[in-house]
MARKOLBA-641417 format. One record per atom (N, C-alpha, C, O): atom name; x, y, z. Coordinates in Angstrom, 2 decimals. Layout:
+-------+---------+---------+---------+
: atomo :    east :   north :      up :
+-------+---------+---------+---------+
:    CA :       X :       Y :       Z :
...
+-------+---------+---------+---------+
//
This chain:
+-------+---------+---------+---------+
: atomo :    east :   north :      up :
+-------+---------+---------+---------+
:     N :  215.06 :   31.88 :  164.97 :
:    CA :  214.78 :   32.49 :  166.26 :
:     C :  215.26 :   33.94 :  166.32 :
:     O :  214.73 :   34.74 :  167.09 :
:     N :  216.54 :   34.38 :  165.26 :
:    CA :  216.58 :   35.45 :  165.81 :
:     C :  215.77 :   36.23 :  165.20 :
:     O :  215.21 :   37.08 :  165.89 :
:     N :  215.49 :   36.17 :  163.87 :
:    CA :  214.37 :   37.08 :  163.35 :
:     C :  212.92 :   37.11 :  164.01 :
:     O :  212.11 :   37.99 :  163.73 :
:     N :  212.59 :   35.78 :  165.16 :
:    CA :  211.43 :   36.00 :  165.93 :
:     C :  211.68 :   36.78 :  166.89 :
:     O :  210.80 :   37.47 :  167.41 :
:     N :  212.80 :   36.78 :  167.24 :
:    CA :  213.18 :   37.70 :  168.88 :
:     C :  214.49 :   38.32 :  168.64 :
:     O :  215.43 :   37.69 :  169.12 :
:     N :  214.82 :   39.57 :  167.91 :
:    CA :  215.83 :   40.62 :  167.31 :
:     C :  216.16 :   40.96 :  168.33 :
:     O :  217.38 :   41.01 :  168.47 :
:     N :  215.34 :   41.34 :  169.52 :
:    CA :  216.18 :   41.95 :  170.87 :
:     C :  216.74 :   40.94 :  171.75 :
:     O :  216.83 :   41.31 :  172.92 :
:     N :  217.20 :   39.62 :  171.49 :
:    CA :  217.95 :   38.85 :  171.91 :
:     C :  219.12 :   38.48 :  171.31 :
:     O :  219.55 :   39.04 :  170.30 :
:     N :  219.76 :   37.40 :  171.96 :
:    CA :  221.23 :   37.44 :  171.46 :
:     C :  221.80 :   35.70 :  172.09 :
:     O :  222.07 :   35.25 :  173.21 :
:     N :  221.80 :   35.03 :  170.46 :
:    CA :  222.36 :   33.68 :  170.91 :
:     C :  223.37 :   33.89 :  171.92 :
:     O :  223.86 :   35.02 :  172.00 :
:     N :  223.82 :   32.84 :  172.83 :
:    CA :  225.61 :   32.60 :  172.95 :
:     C :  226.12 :   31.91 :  172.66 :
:     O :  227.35 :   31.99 :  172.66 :
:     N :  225.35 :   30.65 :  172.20 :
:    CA :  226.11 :   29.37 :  171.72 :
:     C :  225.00 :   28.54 :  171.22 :
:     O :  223.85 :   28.27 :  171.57 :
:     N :  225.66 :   28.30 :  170.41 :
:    CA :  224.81 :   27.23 :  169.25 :
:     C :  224.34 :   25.83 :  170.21 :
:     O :  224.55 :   25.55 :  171.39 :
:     N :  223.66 :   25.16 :  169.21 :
:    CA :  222.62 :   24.50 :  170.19 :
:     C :  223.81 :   23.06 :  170.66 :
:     O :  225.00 :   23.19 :  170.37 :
:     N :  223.41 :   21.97 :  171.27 :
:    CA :  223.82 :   21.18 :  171.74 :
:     C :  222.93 :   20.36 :  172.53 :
:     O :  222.25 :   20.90 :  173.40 :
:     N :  222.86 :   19.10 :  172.33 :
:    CA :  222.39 :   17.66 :  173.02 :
:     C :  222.67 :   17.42 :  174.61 :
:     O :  222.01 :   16.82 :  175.46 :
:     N :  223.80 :   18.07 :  174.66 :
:    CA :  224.59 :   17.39 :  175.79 :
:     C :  223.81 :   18.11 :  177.49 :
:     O :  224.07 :   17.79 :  178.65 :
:     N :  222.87 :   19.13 :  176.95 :
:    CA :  222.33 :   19.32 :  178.73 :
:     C :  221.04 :   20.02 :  178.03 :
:     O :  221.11 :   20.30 :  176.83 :
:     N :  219.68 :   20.36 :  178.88 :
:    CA :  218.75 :   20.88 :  178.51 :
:     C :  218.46 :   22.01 :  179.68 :
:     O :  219.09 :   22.02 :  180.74 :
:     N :  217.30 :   23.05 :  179.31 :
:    CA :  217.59 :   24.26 :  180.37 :
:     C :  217.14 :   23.96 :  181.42 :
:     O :  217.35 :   24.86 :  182.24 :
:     N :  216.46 :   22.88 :  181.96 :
:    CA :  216.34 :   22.69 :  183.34 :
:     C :  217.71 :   22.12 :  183.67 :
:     O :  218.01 :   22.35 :  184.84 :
:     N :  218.67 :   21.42 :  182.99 :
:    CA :  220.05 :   20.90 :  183.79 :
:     C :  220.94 :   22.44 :  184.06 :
:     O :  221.44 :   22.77 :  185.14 :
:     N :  220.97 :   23.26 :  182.76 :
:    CA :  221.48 :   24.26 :  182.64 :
:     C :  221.58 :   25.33 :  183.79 :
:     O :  222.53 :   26.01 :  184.18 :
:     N :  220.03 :   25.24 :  184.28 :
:    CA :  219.71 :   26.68 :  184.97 :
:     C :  220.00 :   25.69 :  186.68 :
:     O :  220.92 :   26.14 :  187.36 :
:     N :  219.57 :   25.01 :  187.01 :
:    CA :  219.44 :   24.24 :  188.48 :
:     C :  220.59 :   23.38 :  188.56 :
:     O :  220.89 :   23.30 :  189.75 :
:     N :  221.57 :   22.52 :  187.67 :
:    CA :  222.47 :   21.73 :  188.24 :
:     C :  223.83 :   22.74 :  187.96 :
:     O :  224.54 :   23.35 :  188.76 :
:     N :  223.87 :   22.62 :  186.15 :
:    CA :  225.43 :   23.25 :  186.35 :
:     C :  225.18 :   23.94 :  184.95 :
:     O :  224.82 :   23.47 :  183.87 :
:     N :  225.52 :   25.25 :  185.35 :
:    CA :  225.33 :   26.69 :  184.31 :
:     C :  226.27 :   26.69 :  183.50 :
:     O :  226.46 :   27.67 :  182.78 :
:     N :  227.10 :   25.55 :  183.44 :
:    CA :  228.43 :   25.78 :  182.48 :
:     C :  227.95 :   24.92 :  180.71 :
:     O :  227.08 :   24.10 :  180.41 :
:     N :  228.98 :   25.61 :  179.94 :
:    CA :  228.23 :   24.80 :  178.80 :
:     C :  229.29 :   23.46 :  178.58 :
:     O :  229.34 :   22.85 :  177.51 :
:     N :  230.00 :   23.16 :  179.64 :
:    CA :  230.27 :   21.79 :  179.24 :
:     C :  229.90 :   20.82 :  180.37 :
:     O :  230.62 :   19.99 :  180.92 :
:     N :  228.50 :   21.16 :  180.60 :
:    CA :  227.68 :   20.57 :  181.41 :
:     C :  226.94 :   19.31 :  180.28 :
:     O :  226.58 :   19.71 :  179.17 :
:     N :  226.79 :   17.96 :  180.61 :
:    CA :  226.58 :   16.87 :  180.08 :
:     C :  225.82 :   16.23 :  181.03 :
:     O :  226.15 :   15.11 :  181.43 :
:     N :  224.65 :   16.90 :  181.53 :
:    CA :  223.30 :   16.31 :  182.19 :
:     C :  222.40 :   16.94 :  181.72 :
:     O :  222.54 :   18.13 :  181.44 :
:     N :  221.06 :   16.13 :  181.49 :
:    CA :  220.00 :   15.99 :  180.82 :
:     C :  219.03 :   15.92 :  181.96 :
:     O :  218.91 :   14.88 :  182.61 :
:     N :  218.14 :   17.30 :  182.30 :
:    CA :  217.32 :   17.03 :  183.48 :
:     C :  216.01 :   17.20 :  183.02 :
:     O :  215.60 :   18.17 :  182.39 :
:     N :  215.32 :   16.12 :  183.39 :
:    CA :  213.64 :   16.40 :  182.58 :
:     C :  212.66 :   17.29 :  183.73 :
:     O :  211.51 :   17.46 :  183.33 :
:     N :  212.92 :   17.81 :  184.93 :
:    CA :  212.27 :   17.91 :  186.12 :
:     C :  212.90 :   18.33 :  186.86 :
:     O :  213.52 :   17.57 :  187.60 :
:     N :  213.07 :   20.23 :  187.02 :
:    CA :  213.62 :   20.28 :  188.08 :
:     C :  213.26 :   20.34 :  189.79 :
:     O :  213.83 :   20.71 :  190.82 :
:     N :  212.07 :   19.80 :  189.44 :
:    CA :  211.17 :   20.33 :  191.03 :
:     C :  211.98 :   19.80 :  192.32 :
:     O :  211.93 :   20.31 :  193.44 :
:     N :  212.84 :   18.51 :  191.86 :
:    CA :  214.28 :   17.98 :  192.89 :
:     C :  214.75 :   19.12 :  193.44 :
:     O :  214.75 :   19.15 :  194.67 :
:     N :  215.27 :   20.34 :  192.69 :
:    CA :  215.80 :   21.41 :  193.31 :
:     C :  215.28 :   22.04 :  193.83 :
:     O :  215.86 :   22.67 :  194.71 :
:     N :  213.79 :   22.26 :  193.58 :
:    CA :  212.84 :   23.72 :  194.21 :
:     C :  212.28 :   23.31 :  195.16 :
:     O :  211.94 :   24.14 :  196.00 :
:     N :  211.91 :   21.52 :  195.42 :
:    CA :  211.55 :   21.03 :  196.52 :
:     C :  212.92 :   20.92 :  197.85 :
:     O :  212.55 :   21.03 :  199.02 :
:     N :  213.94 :   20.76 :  197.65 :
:    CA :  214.70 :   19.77 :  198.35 :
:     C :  215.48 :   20.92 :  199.26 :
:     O :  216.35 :   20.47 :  200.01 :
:     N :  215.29 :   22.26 :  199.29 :
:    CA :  215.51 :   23.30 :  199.95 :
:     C :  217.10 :   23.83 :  199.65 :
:     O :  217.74 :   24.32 :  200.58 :
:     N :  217.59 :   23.73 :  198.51 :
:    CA :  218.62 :   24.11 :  197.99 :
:     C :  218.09 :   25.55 :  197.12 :
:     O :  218.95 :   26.32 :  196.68 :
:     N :  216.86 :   25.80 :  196.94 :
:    CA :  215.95 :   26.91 :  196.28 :
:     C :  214.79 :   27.35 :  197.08 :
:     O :  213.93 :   26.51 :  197.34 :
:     N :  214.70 :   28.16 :  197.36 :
:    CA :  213.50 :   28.93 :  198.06 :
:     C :  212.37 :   29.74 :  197.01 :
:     O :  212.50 :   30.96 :  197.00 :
:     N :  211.64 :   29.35 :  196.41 :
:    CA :  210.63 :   30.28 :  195.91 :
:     C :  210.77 :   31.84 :  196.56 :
:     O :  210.69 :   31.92 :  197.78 :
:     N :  210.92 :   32.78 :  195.95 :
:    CA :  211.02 :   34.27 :  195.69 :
:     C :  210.17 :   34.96 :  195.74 :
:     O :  209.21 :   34.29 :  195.34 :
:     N :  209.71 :   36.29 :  196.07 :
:    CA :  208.91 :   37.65 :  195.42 :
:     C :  209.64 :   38.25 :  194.89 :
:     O :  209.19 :   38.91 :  193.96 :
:     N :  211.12 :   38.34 :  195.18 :
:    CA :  211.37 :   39.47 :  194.50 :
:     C :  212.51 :   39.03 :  193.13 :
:     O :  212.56 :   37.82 :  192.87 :
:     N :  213.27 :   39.83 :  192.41 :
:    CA :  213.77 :   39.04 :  191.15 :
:     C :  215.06 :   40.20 :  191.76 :
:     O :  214.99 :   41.37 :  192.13 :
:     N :  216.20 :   39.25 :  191.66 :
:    CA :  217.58 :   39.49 :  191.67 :
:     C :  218.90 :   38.53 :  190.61 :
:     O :  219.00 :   37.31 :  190.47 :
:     N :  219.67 :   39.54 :  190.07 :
:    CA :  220.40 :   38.64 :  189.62 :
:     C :  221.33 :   37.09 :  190.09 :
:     O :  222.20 :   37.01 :  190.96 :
:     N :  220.94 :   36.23 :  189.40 :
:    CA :  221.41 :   34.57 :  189.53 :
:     C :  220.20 :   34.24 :  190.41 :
:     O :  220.53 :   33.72 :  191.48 :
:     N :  219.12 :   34.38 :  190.28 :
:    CA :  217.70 :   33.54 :  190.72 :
:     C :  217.57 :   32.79 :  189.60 :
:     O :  218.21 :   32.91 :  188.56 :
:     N :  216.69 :   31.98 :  189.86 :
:    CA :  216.47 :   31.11 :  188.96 :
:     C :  215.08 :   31.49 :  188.38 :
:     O :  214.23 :   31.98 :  189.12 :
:     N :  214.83 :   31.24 :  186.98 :
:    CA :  213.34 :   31.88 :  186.48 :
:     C :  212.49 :   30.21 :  186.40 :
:     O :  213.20 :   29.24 :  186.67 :
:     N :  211.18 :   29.99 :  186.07 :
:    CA :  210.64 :   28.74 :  186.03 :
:     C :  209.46 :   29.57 :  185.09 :
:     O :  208.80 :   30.58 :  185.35 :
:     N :  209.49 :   28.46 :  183.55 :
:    CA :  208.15 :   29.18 :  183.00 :
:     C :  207.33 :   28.46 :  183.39 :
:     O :  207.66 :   27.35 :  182.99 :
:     N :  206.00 :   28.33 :  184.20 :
:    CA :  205.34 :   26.78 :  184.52 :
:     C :  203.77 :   27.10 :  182.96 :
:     O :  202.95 :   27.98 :  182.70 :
:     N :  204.13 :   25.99 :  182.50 :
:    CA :  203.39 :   25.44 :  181.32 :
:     C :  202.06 :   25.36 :  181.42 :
:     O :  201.16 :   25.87 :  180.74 :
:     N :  202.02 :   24.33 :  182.79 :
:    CA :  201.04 :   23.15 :  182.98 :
:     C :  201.27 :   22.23 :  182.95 :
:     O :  200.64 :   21.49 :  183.70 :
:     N :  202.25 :   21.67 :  182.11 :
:    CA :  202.91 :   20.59 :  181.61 :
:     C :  204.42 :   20.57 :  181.61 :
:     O :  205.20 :   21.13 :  180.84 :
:     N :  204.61 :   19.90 :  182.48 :
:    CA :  205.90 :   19.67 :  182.63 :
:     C :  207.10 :   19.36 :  181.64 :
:     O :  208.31 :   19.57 :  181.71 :
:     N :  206.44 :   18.89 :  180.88 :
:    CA :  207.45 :   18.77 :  179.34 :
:     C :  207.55 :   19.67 :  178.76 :
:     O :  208.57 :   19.78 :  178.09 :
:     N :  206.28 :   21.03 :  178.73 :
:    CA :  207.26 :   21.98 :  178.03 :
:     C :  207.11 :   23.43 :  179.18 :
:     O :  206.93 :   24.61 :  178.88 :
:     N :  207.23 :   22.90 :  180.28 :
:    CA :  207.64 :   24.49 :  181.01 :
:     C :  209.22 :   24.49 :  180.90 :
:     O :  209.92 :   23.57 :  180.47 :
:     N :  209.61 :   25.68 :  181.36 :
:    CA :  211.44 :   26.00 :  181.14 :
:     C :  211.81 :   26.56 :  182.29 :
:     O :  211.08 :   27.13 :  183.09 :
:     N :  213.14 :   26.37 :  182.38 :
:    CA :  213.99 :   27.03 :  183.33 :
:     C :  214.99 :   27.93 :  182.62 :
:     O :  215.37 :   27.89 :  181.45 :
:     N :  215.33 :   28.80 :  183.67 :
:    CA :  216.37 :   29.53 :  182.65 :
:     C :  217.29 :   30.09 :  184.45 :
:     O :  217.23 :   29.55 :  185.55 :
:     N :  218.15 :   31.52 :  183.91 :
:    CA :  218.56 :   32.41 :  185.13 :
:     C :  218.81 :   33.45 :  185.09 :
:     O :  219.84 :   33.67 :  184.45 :
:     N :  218.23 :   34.50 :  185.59 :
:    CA :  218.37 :   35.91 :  185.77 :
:     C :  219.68 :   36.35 :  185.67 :
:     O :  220.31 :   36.24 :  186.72 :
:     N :  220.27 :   36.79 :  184.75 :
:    CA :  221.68 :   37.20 :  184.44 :
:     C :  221.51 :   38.80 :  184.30 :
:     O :  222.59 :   39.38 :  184.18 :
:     N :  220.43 :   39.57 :  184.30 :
:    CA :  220.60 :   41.08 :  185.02 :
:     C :  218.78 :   41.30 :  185.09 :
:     O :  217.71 :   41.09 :  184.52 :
:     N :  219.31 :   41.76 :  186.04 :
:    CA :  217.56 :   42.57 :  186.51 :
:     C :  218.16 :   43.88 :  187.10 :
:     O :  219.09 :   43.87 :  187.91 :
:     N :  217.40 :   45.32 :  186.49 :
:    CA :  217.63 :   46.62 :  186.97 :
:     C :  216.92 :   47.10 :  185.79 :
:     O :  216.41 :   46.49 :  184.85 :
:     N :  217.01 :   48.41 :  186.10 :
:    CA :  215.96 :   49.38 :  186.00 :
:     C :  215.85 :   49.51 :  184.09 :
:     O :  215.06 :   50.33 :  183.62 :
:     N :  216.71 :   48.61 :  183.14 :
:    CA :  216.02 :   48.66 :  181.46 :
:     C :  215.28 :   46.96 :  182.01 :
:     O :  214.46 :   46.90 :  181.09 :
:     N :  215.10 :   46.07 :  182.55 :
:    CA :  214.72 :   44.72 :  182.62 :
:     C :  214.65 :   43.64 :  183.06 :
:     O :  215.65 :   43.72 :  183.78 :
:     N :  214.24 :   42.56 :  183.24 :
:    CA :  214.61 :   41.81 :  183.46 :
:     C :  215.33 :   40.58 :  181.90 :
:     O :  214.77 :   40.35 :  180.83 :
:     N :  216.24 :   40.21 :  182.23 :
:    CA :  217.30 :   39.55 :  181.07 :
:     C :  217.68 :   37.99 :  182.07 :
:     O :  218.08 :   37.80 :  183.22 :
:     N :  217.32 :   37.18 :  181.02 :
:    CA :  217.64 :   35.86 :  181.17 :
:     C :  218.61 :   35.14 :  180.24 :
:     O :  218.79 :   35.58 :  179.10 :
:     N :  219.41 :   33.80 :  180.79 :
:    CA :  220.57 :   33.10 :  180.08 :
:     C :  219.47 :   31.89 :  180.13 :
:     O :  218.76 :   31.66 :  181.11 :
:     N :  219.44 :   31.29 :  179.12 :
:    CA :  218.11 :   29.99 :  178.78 :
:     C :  218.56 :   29.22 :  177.50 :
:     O :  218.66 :   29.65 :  176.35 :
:     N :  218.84 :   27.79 :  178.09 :
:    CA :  218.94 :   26.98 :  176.72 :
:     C :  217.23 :   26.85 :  175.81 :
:     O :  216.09 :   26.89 :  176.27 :
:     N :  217.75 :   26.67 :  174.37 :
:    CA :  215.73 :   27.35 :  173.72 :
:     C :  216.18 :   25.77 :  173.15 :
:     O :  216.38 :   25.80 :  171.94 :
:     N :  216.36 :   24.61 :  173.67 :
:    CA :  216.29 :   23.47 :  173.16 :
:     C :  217.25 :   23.18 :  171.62 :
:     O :  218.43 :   23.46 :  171.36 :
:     N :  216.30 :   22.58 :  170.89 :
:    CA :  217.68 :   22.58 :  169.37 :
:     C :  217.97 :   24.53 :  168.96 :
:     O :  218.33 :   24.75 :  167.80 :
:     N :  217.85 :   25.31 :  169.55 :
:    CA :  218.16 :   26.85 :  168.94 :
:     C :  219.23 :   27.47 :  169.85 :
:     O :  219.66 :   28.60 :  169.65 :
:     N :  219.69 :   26.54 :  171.03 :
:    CA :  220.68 :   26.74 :  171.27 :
:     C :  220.74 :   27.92 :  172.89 :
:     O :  219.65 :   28.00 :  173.46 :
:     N :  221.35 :   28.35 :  173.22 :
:    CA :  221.62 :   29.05 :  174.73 :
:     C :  221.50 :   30.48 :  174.50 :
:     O :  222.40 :   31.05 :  173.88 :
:     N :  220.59 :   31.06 :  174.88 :
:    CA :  220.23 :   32.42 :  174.67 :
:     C :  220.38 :   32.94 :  175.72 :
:     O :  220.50 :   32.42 :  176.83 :
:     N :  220.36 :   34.68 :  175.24 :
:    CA :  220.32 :   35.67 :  176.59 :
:     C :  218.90 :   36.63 :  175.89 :
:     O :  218.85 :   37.24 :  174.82 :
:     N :  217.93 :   36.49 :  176.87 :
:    CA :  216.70 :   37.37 :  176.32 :
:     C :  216.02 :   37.82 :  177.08 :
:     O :  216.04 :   37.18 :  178.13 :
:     N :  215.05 :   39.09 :  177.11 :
:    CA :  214.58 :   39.52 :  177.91 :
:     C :  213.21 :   38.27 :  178.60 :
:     O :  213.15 :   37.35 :  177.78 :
:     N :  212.53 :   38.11 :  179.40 :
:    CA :  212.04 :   37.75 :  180.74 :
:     C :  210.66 :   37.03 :  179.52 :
:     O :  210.27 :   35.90 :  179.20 :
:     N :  210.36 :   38.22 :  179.21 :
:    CA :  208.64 :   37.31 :  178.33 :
:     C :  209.07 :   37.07 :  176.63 :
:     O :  208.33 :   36.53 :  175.81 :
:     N :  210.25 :   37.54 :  176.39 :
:    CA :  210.45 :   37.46 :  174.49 :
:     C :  211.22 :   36.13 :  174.63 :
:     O :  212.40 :   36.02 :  174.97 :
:     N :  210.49 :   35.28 :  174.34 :
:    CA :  211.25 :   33.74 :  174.14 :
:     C :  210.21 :   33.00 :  174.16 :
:     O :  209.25 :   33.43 :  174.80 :
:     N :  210.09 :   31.46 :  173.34 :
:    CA :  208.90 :   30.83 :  172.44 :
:     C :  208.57 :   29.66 :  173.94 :
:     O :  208.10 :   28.56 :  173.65 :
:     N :  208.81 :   29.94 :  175.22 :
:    CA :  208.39 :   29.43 :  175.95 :
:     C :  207.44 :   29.94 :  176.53 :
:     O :  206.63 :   29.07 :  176.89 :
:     N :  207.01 :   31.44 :  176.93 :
:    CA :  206.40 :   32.15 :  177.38 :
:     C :  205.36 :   32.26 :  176.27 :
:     O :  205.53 :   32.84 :  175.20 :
:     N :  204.19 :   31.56 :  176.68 :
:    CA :  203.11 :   31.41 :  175.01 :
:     C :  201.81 :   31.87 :  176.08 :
:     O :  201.81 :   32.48 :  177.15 :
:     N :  201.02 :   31.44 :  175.49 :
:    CA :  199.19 :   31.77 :  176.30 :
:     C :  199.44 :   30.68 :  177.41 :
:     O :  199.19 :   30.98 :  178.57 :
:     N :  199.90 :   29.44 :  177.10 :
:    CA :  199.50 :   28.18 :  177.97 :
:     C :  200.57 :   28.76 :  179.39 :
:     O :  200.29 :   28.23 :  180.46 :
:     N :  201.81 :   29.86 :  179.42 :
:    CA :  202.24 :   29.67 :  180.40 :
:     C :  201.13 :   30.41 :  181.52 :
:     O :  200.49 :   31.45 :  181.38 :
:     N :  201.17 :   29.74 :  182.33 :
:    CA :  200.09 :   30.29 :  184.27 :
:     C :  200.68 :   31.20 :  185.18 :
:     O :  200.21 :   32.12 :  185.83 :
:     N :  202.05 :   30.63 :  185.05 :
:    CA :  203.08 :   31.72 :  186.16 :
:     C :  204.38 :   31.71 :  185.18 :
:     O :  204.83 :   31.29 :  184.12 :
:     N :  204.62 :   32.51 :  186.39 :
:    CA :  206.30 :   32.55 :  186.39 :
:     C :  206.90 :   33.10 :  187.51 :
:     O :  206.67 :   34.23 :  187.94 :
:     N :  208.15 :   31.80 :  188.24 :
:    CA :  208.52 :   31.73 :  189.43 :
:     C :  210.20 :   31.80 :  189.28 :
:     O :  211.08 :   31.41 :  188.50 :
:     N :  210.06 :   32.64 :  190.71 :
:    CA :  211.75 :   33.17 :  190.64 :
:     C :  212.22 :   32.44 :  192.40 :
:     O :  211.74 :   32.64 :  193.51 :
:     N :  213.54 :   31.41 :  191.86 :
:    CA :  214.00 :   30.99 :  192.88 :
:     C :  215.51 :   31.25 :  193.55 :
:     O :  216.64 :   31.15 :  193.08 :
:     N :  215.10 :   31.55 :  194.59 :
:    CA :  216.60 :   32.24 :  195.01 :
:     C :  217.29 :   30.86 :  195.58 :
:     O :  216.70 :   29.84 :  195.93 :
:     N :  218.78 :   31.12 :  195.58 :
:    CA :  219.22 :   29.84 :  196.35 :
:     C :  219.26 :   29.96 :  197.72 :
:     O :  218.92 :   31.05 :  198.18 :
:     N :  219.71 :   28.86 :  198.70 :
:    CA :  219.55 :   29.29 :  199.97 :
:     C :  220.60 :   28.86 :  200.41 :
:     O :  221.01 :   27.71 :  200.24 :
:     N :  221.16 :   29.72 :  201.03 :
:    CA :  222.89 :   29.67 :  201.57 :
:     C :  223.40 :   29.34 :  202.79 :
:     O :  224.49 :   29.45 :  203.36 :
:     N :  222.02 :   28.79 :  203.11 :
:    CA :  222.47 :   28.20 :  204.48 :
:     C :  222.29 :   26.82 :  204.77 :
:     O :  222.66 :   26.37 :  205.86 :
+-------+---------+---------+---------+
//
């Protein structure tokens, strides 16, 4: 992976124990030990508001088509060089990469949705 995407930067080697939809929507920590196949629980249940605009700690959503392989990740800086995401890449482990350079973002993705949380 890194020779596919040089302008990124592992942070931690891969791990079983959570996948990037648990990662990005339940708990951002890496000794998080939930496995979420679906996060639409969060984007429906009004703990997330669908977005226009992109701010740091939104949540990103690659939508696939297919739910098994769209991704979640989270805006860990947006300003004026990018937008930069923190995203588990499955067995390659927890990355920080810019917004479209990562092997989720292919032809098949349709959108891409930014969810803010809602604090009230």
């Amino acid at each position: 992976m890194a020779s596919l995407y040089p302008n990124n930067k592992r942070m931690q080697s891969a791990t079983r124990y959570y996948n990037c939809h648990s990662f990005a929507w339940h708990d951002a920590h890496m000794t998080n030990k939930i496995w979420l196949n679906y996060p639409e629980a969060y984007m429906n249940d009004g703990s997330y508001l669908l977005s226009q605009d992109v701010k740091n700690d939104y949540r990103i959503y690659y939508d696939n088509g297919d739910p098994l392989s769209d991704h979640s990740g989270i805006v860990a800086r947006y300003d004026d060089t990018g937008t930069y995401v923190l995203s588990k890449w499955g067995d390659y482990g927890l990355w920080l990469h810019q917004v479209l350079e990562c092997p989720y973002y292919t032809h098949r993705c349709t959108r891409i949705l930014f969810y803010r949380q809602n604090l009230l």
